[in-house]
PyMOL Python script that loads the backbone (N, CA, C, O; Angstrom):
from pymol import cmd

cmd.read_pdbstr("""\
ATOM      1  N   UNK A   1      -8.358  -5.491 -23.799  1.00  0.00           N
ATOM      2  CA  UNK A   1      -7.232  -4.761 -23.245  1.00  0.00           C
ATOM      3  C   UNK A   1      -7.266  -4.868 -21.716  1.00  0.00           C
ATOM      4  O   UNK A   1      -8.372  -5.014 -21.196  1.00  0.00           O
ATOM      5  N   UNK A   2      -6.323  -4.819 -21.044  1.00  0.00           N
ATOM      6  CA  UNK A   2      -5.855  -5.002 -19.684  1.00  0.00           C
ATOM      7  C   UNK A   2      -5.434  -3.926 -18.908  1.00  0.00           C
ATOM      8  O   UNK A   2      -4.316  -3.435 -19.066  1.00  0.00           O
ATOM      9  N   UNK A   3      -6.019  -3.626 -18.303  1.00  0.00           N
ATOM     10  CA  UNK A   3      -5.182  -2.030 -17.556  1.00  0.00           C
ATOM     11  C   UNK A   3      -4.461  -2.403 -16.280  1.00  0.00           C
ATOM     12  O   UNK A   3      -4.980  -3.147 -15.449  1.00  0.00           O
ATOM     13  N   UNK A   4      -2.960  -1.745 -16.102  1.00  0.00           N
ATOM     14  CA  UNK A   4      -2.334  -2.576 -14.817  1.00  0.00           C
ATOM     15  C   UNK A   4      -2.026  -1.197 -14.189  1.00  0.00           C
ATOM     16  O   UNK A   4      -1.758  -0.247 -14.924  1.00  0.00           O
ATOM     17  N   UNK A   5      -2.058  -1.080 -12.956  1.00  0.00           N
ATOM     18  CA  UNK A   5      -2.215  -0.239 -12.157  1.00  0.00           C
ATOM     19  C   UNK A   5      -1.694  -0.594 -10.919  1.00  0.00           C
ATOM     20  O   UNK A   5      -2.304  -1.195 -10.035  1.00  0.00           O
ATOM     21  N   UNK A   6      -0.223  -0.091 -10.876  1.00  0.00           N
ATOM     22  CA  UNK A   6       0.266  -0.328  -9.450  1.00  0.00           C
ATOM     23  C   UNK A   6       0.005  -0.271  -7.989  1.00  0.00           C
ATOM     24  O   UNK A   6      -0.501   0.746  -7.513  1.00  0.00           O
ATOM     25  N   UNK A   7       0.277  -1.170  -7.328  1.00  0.00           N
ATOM     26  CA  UNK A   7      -0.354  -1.095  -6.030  1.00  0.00           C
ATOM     27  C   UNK A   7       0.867  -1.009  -4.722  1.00  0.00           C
ATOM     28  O   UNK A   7       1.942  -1.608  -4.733  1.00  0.00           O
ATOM     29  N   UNK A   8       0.450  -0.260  -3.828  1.00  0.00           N
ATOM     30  CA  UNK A   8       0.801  -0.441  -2.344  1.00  0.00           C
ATOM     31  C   UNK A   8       0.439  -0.803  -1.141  1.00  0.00           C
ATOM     32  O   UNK A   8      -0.277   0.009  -0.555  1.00  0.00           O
ATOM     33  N   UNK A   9       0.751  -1.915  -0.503  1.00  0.00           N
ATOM     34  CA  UNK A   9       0.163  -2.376   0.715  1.00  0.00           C
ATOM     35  C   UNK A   9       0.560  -1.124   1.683  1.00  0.00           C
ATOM     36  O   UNK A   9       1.425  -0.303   1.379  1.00  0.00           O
ATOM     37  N   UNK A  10      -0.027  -1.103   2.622  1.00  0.00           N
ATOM     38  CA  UNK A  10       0.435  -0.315   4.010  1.00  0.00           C
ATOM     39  C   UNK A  10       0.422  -0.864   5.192  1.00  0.00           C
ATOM     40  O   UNK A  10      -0.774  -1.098   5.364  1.00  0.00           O
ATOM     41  N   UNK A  11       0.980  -1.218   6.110  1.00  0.00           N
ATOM     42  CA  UNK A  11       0.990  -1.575   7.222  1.00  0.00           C
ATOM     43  C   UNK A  11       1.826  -0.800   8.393  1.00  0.00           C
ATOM     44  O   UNK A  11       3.042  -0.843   8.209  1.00  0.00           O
ATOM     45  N   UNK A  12       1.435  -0.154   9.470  1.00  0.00           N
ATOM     46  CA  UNK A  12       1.853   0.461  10.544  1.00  0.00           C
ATOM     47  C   UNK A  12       2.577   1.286   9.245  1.00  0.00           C
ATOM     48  O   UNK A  12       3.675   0.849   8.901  1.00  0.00           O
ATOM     49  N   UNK A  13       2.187   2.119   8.714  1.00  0.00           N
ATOM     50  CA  UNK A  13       2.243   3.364   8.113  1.00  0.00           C
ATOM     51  C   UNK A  13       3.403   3.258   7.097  1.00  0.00           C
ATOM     52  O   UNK A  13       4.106   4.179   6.680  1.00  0.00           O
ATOM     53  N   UNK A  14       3.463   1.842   6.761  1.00  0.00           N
ATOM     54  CA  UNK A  14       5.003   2.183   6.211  1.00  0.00           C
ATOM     55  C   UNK A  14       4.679   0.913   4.663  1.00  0.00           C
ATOM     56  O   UNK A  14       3.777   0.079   4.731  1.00  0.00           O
ATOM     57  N   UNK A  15       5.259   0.993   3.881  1.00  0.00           N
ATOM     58  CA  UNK A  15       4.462   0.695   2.373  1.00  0.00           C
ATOM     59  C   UNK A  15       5.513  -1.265   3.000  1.00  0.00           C
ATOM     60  O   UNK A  15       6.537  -1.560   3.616  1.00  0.00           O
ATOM     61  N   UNK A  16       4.581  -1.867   2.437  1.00  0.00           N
ATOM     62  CA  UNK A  16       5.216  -3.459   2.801  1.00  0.00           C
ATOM     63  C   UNK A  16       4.931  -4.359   1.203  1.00  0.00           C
ATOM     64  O   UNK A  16       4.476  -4.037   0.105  1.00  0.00           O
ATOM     65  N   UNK A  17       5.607  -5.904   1.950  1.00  0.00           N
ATOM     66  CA  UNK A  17       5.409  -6.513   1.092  1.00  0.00           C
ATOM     67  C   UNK A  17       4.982  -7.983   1.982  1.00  0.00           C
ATOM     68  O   UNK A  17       5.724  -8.527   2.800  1.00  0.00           O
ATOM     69  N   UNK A  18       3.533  -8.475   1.572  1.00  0.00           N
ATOM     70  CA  UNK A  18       3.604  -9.557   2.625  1.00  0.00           C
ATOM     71  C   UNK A  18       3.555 -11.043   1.224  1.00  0.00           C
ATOM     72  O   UNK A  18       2.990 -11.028   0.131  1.00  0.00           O
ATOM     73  N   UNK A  19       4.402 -12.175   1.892  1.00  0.00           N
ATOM     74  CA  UNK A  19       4.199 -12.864   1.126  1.00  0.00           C
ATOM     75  C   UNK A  19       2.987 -14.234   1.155  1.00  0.00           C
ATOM     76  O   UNK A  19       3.022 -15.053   2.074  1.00  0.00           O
ATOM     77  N   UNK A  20       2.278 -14.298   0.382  1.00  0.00           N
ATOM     78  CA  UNK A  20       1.264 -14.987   0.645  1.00  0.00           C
ATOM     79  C   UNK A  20       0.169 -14.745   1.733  1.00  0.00           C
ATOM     80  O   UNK A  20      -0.512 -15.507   2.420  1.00  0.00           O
ATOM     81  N   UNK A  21       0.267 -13.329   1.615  1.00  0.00           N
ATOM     82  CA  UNK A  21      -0.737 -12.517   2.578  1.00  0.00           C
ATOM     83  C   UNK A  21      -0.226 -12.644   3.912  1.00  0.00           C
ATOM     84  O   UNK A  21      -0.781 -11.831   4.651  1.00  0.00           O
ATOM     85  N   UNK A  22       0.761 -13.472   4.594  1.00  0.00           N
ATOM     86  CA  UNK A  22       1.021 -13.687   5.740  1.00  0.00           C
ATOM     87  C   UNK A  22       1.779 -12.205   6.458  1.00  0.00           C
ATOM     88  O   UNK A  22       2.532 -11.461   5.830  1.00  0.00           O
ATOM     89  N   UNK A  23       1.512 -12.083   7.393  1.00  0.00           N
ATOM     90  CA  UNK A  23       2.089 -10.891   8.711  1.00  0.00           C
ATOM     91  C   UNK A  23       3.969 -11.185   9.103  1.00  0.00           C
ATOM     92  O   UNK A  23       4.938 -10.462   9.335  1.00  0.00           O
ATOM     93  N   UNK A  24       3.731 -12.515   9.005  1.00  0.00           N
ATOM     94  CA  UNK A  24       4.914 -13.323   9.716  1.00  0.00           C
ATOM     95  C   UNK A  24       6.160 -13.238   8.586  1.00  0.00           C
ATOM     96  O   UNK A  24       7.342 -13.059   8.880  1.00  0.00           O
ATOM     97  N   UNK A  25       5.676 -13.391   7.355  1.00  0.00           N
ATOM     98  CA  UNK A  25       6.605 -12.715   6.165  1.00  0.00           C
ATOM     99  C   UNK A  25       6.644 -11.238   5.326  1.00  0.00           C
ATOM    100  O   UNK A  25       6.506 -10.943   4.139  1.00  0.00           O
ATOM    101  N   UNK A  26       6.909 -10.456   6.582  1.00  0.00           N
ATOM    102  CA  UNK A  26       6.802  -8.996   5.834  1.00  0.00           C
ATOM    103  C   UNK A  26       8.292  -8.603   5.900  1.00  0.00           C
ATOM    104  O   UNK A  26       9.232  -9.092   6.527  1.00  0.00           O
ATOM    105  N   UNK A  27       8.166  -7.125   4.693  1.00  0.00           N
ATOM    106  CA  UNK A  27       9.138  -6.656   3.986  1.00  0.00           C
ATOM    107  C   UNK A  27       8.711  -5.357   3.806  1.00  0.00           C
ATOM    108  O   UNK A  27       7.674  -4.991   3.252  1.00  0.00           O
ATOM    109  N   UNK A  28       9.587  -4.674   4.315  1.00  0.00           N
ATOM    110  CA  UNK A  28       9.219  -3.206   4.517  1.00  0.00           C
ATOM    111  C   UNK A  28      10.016  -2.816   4.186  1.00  0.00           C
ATOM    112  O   UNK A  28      11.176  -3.159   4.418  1.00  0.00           O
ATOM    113  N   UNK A  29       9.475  -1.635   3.276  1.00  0.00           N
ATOM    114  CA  UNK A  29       9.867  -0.853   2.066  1.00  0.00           C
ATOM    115  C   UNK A  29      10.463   0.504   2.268  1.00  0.00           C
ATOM    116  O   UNK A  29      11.468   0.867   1.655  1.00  0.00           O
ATOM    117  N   UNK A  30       9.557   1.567   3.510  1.00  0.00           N
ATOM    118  CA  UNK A  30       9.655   2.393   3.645  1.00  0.00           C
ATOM    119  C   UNK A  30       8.123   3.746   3.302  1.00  0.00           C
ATOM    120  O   UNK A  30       6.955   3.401   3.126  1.00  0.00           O
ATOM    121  N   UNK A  31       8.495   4.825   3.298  1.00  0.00           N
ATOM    122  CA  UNK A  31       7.422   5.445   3.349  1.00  0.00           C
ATOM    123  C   UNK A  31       6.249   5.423   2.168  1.00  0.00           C
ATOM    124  O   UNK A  31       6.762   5.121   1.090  1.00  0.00           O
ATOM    125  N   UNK A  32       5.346   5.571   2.107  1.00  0.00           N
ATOM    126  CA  UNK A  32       4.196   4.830   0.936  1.00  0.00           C
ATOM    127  C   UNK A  32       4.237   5.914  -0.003  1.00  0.00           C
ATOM    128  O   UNK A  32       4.165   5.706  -1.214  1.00  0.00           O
ATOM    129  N   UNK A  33       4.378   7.352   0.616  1.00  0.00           N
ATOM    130  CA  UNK A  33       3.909   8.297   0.082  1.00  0.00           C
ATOM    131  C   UNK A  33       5.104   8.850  -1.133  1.00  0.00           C
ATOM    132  O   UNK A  33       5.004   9.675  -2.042  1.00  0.00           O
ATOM    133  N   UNK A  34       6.278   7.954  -0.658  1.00  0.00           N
ATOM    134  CA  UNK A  34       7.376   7.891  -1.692  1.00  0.00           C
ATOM    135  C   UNK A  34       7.287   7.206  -3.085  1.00  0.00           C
ATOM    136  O   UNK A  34       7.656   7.578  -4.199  1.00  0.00           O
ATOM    137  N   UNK A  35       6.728   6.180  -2.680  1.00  0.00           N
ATOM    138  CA  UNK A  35       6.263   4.931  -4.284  1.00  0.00           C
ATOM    139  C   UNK A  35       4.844   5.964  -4.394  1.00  0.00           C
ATOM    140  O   UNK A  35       4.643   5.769  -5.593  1.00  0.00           O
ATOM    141  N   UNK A  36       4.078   6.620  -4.111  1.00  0.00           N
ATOM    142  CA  UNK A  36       3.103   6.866  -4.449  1.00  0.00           C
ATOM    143  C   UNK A  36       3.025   7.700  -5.809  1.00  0.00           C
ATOM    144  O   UNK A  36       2.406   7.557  -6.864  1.00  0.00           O
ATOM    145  N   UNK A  37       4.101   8.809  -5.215  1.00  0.00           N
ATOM    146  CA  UNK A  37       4.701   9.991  -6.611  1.00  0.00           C
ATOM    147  C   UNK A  37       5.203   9.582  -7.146  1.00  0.00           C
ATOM    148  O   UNK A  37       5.099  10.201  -8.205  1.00  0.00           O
ATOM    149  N   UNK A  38       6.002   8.611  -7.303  1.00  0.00           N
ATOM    150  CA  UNK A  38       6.473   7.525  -7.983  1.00  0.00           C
ATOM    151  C   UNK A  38       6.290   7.271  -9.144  1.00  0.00           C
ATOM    152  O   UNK A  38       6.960   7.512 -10.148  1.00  0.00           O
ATOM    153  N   UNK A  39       5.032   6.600  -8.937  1.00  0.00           N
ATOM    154  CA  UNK A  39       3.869   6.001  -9.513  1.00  0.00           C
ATOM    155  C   UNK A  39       2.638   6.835  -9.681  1.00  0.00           C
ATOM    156  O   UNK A  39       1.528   6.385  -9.964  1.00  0.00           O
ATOM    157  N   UNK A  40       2.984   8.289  -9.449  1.00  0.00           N
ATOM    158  CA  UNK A  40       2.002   9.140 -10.045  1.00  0.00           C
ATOM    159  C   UNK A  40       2.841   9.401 -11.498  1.00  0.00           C
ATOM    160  O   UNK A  40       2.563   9.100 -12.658  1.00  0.00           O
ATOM    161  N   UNK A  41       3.640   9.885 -11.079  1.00  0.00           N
ATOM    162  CA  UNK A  41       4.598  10.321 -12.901  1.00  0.00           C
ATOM    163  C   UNK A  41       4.267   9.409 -13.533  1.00  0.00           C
ATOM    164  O   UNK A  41       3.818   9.963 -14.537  1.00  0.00           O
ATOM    165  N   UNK A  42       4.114   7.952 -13.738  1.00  0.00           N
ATOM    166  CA  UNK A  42       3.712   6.830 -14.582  1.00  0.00           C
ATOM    167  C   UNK A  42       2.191   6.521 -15.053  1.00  0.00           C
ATOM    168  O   UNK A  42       1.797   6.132 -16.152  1.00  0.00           O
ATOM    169  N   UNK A  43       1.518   6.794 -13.970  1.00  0.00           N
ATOM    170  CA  UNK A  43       0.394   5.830 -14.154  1.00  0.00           C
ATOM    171  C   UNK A  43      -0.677   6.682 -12.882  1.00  0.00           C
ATOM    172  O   UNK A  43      -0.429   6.970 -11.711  1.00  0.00           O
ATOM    173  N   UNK A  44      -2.249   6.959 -13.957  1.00  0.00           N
ATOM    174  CA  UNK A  44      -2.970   7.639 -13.582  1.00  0.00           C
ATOM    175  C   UNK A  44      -4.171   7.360 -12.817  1.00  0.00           C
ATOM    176  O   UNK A  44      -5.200   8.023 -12.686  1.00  0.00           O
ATOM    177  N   UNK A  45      -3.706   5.861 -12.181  1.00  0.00           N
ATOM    178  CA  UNK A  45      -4.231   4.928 -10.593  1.00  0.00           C
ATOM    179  C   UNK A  45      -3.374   4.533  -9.930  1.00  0.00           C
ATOM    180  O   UNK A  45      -2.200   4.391 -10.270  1.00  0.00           O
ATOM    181  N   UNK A  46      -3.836   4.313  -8.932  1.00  0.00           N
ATOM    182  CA  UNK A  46      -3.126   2.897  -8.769  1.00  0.00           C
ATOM    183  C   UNK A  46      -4.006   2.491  -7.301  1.00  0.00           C
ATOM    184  O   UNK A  46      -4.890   3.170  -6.778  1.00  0.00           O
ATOM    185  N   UNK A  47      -3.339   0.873  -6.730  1.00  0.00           N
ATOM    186  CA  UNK A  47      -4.207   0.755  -5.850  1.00  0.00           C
ATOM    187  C   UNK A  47      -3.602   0.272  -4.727  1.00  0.00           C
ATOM    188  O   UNK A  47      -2.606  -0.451  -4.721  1.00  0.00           O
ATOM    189  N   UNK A  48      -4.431   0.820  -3.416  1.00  0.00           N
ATOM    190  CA  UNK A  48      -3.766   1.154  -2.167  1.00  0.00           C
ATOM    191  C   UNK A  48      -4.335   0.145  -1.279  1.00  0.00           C
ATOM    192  O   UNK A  48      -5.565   0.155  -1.229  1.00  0.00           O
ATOM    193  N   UNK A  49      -3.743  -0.708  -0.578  1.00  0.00           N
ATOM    194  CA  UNK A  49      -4.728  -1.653   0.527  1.00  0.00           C
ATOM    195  C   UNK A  49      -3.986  -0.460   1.920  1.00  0.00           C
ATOM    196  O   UNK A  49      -3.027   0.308   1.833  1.00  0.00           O
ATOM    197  N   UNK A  50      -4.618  -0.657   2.730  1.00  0.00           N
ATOM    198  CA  UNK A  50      -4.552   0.086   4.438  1.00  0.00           C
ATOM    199  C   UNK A  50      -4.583  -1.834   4.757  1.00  0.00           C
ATOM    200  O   UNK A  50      -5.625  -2.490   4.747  1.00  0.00           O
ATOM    201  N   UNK A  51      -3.176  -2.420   5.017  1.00  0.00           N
ATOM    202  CA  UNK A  51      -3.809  -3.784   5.588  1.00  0.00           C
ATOM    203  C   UNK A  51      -3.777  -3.521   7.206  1.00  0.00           C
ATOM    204  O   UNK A  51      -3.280  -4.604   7.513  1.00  0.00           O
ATOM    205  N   UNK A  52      -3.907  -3.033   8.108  1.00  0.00           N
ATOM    206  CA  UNK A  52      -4.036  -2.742   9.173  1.00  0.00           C
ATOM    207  C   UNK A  52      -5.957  -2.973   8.952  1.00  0.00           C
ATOM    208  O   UNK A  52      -6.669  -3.756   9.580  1.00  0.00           O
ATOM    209  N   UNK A  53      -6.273  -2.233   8.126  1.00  0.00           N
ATOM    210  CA  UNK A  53      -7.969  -2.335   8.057  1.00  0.00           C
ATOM    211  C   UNK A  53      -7.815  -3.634   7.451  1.00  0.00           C
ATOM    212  O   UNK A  53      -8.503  -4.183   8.311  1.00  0.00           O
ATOM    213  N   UNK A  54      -7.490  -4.585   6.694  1.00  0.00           N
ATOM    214  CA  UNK A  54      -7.769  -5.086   6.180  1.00  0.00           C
ATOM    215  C   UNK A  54      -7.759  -6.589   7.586  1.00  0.00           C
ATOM    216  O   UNK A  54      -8.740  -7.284   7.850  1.00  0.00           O
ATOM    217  N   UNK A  55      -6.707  -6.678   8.080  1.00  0.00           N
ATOM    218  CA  UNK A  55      -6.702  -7.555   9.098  1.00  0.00           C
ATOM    219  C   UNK A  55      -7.899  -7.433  10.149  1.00  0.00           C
ATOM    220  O   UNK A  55      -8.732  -8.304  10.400  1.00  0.00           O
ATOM    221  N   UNK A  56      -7.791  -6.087  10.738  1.00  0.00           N
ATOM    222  CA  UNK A  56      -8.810  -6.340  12.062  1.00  0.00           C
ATOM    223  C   UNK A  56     -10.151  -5.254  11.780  1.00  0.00           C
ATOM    224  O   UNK A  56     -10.858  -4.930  12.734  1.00  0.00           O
ATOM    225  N   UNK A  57     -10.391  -4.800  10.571  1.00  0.00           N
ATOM    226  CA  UNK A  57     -11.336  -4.488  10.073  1.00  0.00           C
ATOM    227  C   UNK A  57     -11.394  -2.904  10.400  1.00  0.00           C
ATOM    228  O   UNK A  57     -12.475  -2.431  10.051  1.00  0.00           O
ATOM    229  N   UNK A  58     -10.786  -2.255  10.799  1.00  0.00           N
ATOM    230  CA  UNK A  58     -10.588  -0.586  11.296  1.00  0.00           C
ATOM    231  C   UNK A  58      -9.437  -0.075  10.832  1.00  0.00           C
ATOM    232  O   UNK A  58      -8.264  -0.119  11.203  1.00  0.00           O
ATOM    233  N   UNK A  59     -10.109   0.493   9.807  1.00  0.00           N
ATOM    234  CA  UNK A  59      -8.553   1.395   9.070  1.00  0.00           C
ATOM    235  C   UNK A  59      -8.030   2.303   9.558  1.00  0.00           C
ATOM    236  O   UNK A  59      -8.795   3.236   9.804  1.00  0.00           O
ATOM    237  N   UNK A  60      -6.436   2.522   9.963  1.00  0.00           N
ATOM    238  CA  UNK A  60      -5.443   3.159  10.846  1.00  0.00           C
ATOM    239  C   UNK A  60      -4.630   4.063   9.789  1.00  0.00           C
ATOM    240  O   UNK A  60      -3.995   5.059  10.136  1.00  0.00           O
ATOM    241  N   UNK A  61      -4.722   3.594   8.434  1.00  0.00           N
ATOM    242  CA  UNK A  61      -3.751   4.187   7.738  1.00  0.00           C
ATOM    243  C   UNK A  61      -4.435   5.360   6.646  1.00  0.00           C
ATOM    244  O   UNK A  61      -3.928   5.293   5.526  1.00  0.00           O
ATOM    245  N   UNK A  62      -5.549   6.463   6.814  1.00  0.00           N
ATOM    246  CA  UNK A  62      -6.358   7.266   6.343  1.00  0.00           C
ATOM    247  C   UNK A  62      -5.414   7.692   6.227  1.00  0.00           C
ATOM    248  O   UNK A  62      -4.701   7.049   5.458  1.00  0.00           O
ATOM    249  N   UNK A  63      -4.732   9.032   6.871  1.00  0.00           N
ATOM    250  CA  UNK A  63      -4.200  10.168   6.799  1.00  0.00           C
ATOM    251  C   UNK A  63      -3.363   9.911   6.005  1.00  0.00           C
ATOM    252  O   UNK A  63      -3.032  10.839   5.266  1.00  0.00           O
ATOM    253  N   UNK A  64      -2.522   8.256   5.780  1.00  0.00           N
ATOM    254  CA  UNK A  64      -1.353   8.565   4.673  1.00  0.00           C
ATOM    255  C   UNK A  64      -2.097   8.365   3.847  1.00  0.00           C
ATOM    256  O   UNK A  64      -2.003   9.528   3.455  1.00  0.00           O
ATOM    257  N   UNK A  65      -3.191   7.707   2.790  1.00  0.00           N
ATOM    258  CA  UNK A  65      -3.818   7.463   2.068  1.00  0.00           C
ATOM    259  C   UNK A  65      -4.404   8.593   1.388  1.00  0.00           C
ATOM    260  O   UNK A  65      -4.518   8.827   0.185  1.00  0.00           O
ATOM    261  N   UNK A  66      -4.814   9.366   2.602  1.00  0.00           N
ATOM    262  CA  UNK A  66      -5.292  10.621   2.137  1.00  0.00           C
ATOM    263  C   UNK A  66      -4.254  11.943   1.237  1.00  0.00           C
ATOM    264  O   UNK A  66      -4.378  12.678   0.258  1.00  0.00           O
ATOM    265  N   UNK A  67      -3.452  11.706   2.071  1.00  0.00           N
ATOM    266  CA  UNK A  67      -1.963  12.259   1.489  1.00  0.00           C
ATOM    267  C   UNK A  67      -1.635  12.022   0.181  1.00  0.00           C
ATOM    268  O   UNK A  67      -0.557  12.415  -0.266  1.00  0.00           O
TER     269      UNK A  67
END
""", "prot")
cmd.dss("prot")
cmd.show_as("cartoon", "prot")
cmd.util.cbc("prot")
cmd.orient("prot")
């Protein structure tokens, strides 16, 4: 069995979509904490990248995460 568990990127605080991991092709969604409840009514994970940490290694996006 397979468990799928939705995910949200974050970047400069705001939920994205990068394509092929690239910066230069982003798509911004809007606030994270919106898909988050979202996707709480559905599904009892899900998974969060902070890509701000993920690029330069110091995560910026705690407080919404924490939220």
């Amino acid at each position: 069995m397979i468990d799928i568990y939705p995910a949200i990127d974050i970047y400069n605080g705001k939920a994205v979509f990068l394509t092929q991991g690239r910066l230069e092709d982003i798509k911004v969604y809007g606030d994270p904490l919106n898909y988050a409840l979202k996707f709480a009514e559905k599904f009892n994970r899900m998974h969060i990248v902070d890509l701000n940490g993920a690029f330069t290694g110091r995560p910026e996006n705690l407080g919404i995460i924490e939220k």
